[in-house]
C-alpha positions in Angstrom: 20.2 3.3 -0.1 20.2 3.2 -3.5 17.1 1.0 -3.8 15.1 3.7 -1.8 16.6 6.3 -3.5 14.9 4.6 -7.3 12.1 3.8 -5.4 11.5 7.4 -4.4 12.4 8.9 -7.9 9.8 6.6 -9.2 7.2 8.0 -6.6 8.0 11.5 -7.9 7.6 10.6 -11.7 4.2 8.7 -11.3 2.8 12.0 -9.4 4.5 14.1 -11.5 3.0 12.3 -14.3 -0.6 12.8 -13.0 0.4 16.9 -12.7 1.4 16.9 -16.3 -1.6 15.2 -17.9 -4.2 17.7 -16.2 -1.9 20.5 -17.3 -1.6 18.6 -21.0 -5.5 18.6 -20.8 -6.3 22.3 -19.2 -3.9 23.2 -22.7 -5.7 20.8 -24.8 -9.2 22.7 -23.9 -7.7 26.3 -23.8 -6.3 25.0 -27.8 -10.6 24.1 -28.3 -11.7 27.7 -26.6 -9.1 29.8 -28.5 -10.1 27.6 -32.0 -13.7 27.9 -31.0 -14.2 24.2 -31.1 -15.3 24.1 -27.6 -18.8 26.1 -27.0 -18.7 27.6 -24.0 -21.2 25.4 -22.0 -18.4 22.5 -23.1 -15.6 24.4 -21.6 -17.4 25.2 -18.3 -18.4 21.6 -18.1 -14.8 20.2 -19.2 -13.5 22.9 -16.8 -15.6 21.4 -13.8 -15.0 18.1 -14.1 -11.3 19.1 -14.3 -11.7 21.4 -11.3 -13.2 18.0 -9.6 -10.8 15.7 -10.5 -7.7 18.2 -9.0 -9.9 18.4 -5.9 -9.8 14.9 -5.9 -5.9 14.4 -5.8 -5.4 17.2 -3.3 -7.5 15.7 -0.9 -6.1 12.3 -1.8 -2.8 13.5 -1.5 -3.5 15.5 1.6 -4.9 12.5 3.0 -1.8 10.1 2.6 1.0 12.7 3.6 1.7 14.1 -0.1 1.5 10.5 -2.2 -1.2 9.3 -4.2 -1.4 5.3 -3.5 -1.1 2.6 -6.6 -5.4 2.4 -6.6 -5.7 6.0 -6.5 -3.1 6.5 -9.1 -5.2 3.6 -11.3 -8.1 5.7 -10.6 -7.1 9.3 -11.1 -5.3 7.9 -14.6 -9.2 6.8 -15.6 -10.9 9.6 -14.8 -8.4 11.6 -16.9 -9.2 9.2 -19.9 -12.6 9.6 -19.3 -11.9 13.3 -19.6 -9.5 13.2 -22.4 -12.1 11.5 -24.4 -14.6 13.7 -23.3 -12.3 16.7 -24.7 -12.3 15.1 -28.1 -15.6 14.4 -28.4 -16.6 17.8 -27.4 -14.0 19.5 -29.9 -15.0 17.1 -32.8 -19.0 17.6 -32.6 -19.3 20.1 -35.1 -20.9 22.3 -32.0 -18.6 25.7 -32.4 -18.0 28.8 -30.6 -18.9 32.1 -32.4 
């Protein structure tokens, strides 16, 4: 009981995990906006590809009764570092908001 009960916890941390790096990113790009590092045709394209990649995990999630699986987690976790970079990039370009 124990075993299942670690086993569980661990479940909840991984998709925890996921939930706290799109939230660590949607304040990473609201940080760009308010510094006017993003433009705003980089936030509404950061935005999007965020807005997909929640979809993404809902329906995933929906899908397998609340749980992402081990390949989905390995995928969601590389579309968010394709994002994260994408972030950086976008706030480092020398491309600012007026």
């Amino acid at each position: 009981m124990i075993a299942g009960s670690l086993f569980v916890t661990g479940l909840t941390a991984a998709q925890s995990k996921v939930a706290k790096r799109a939230e660590n990113q949607q304040d990473r790009i609201a940080q760009g906006v308010k510094s006017g590092q993003l433009t705003a045709g980089e936030t509404a394209k950061l935005e999007r590809k965020e807005t997909d990649i929640n979809k993404q995990v809902r329906a995933e999630r929906n899908f397998n009764g609340g749980k992402l699986t081990p390949g989905e987690r390995r995928q969601v976790n590389g579309e968010q570092n394709r994002m994260s970079k994408q972030i950086y990039k976008d706030k480092h370009n020398n491309a600012v908001q007026k």
